[in-house]
C-alpha positions as CSV (number, residue, x, y, z in Angstrom):
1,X,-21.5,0.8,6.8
2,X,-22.7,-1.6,3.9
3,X,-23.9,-5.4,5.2
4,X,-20.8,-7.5,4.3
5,X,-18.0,-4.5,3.6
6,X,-15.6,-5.2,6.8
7,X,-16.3,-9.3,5.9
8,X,-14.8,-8.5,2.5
9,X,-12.1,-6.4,3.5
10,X,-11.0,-8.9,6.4
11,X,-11.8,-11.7,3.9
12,X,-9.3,-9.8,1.0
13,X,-6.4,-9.5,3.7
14,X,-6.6,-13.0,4.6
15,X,-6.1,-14.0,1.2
16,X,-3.4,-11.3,0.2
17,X,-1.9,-12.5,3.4
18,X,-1.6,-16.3,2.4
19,X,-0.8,-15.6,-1.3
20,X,2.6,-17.0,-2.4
21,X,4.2,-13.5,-2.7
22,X,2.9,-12.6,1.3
23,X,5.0,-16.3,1.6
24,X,8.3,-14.4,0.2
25,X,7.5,-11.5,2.1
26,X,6.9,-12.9,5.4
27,X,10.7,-14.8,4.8
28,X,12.7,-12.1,3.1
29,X,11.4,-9.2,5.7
30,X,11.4,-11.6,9.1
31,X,7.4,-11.5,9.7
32,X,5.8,-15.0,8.0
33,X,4.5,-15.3,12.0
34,X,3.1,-11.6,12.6
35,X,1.2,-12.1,9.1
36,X,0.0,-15.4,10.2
37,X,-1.8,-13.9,13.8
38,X,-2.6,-11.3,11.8
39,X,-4.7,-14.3,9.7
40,X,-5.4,-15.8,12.5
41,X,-6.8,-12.7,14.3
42,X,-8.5,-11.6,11.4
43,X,-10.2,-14.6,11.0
44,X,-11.8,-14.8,14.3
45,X,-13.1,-11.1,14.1
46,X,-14.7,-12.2,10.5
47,X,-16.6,-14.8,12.5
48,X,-18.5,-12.3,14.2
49,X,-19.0,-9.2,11.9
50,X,-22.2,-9.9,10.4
51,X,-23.4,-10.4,13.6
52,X,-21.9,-7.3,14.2
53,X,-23.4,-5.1,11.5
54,X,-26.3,-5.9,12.4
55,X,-26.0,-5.1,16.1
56,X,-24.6,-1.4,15.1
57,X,-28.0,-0.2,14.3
58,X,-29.2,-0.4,17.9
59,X,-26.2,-0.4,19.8
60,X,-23.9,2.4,19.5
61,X,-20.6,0.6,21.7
62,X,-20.5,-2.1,18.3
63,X,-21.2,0.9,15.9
64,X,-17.8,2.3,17.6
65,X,-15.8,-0.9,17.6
66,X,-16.7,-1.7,14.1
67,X,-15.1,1.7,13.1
68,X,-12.0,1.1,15.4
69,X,-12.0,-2.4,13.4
70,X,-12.6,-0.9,10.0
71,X,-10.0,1.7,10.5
72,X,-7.2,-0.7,11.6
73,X,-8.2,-3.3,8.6
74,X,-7.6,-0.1,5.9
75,X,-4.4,0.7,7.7
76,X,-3.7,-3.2,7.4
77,X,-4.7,-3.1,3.8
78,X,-2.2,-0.3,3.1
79,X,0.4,-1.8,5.0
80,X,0.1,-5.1,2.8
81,X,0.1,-2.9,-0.3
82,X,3.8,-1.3,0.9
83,X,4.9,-4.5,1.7
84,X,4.2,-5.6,-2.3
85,X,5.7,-2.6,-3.2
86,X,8.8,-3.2,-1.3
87,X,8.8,-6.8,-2.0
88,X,9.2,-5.5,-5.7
89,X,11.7,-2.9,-4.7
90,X,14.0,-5.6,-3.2
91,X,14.3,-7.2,-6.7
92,X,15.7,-4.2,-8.1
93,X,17.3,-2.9,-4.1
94,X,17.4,-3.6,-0.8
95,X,14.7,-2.7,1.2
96,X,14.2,-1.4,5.7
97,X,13.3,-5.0,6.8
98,X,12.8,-3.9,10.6
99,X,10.9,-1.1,10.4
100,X,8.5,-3.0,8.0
101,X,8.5,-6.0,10.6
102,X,7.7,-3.7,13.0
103,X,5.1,-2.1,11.1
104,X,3.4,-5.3,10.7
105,X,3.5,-6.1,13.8
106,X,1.7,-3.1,15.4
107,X,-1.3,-3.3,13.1
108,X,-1.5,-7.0,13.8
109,X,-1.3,-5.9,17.7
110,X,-3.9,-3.4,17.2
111,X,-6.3,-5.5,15.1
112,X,-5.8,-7.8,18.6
113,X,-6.4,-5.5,20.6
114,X,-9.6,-4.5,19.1
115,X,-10.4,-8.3,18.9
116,X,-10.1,-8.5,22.3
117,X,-12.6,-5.3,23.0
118,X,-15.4,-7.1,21.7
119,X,-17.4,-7.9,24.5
120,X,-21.0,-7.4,23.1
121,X,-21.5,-11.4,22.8
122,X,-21.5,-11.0,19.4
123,X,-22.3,-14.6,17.5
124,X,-20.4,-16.5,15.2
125,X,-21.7,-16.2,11.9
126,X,-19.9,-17.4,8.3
127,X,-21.1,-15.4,5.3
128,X,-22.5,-16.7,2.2
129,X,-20.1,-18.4,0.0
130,X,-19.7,-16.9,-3.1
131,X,-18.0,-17.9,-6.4
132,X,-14.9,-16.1,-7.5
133,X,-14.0,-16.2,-11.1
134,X,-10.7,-17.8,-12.0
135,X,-7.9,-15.5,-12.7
136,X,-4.8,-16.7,-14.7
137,X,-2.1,-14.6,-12.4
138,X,-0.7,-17.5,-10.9
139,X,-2.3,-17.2,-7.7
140,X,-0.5,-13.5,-7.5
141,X,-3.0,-11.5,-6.2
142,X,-0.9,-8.3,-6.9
143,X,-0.5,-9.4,-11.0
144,X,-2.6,-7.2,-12.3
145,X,-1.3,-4.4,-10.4
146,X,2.3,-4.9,-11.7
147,X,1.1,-3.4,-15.2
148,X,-0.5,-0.2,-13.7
149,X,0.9,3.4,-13.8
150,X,0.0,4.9,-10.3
């Protein structure tokens, strides 16, 4: 796996996560606290990935739980892109609130549970800083997605 992919995929759901619209979503569909230990969660597992990523090269137990963690983060990514979706569904029609919630909260379990399963003393690390460029979406990171045909 490329240096830095899993930190910018966990980094990405973080921010989805706290946008405004993940704000709406977590109070229209019941689940603002799943999404925030699913931050939270997240957050801690970034700490250690670069750490991590290096390790996998020599030891095959973190090459393993770094594709148990990369697997659950896509499935996490998808999940937040249905939730978008359905957050713009409800404007037009009501949408399944629990099995959404529920949804939410077994991806957030398992990205715990994998959290958890790290015990290769992985240190904390924080990846470079970089600079994002502005966007004018008002903070929406789903804006420019709204004006695609999928």
């Amino acid at each position: 796996m490329a240096e830095g992919v899993l930190v910018d995929v966990a980094g990405s759901l973080v921010e989805m996560l706290l946008s405004a619209a993940f704000e709406e979503i977590g109070l229209l569909y019941g689940v603002k606290g799943e999404f925030r230990k699913l931050v939270d969660t997240t957050e801690v597992v970034k700490g250690v990935l670069l750490d991590a990523e290096e390790k996998m090269a020599v030891d095959e137990s973190v090459k393993a739980w770094l594709k148990q963690l990369g697997d659950a983060f896509f499935v996490a990514d998808d999940l937040v892109d249905k939730f978008h979706n359905k957050l713009l569904q409800r404007r037009v029609m009501s949408g399944n609130e629990f099995k959404m919630g529920q949804q939410i909260k077994d991806i957030r379990e398992k990205v715990d549970h994998i959290r958890v399963n790290r015990s290769f003393h992985l240190d904390v690390r924080r990846p470079i800083e970089t600079t994002v460029a502005s966007r004018n979406m008002h903070d929406d990171p789903f804006t420019e997605c709204k004006n695609r045909v999928f």
